[in-house]
Each structure stands twice: as structure tokens, then as C-alpha cells.
Residue, then its C-alpha position, 0 to 999 in steps of 0.5 A: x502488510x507484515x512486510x512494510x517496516x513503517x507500517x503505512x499499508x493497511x487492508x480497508x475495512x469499509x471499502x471494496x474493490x470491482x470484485x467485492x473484495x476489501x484491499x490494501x491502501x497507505x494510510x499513512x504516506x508522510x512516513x514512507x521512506x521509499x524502500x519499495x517493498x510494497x511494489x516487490x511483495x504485492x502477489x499481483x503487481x498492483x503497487x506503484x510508488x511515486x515520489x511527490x514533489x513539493 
């Protein structure tokens, strides 16, 4: 999460995934600017990023 320059990811910490392991999640989407470090730095590949419509 250090990467985010906007601060928007965040590890759960009342959450687990399948393997009982917490995880990474954007808590803060209305302030992403779309630079896809998230998706470059993830170790296992498991970041998408999608642009909404409005």
C-alpha cells in the first residue's frame, strides 16, 4: 500500500479471504486518479482497475 500516492488501499482488519488471510481493498475509490500502481505492484496479480461510468 506504501506505493498508492493517494492513499486508497488499505489491508482489512475484520476481514478474511478463502485462505484466512486479511487483504488489500480500496477504501477510498472517489480519489483514485487512475495511475495503476496498484495493478504493477500487486506480487500476485490480483488488482484490476476499471473506470466507472456515470
Amino acid at each position: 500500500m506504501d506505493f498508492c500516492p493517494k492513499d486508497v488501499i488499505e489491508m482489512t482488519t475484520d476481514r478474511l479471504n478463502a485462505k484466512g488471510i486479511t487483504f488489500a481493498e480500496c477504501v477510498h475509490p472517489e480519489q483514485c486518479i487512475g495511475c495503476m500502481a496498484c495493478t504493477l505492484m500487486c506480487p500476485d496479480a490480483a488488482v484490476e482497475l476499471f473506470k466507472q461510468e456515470d
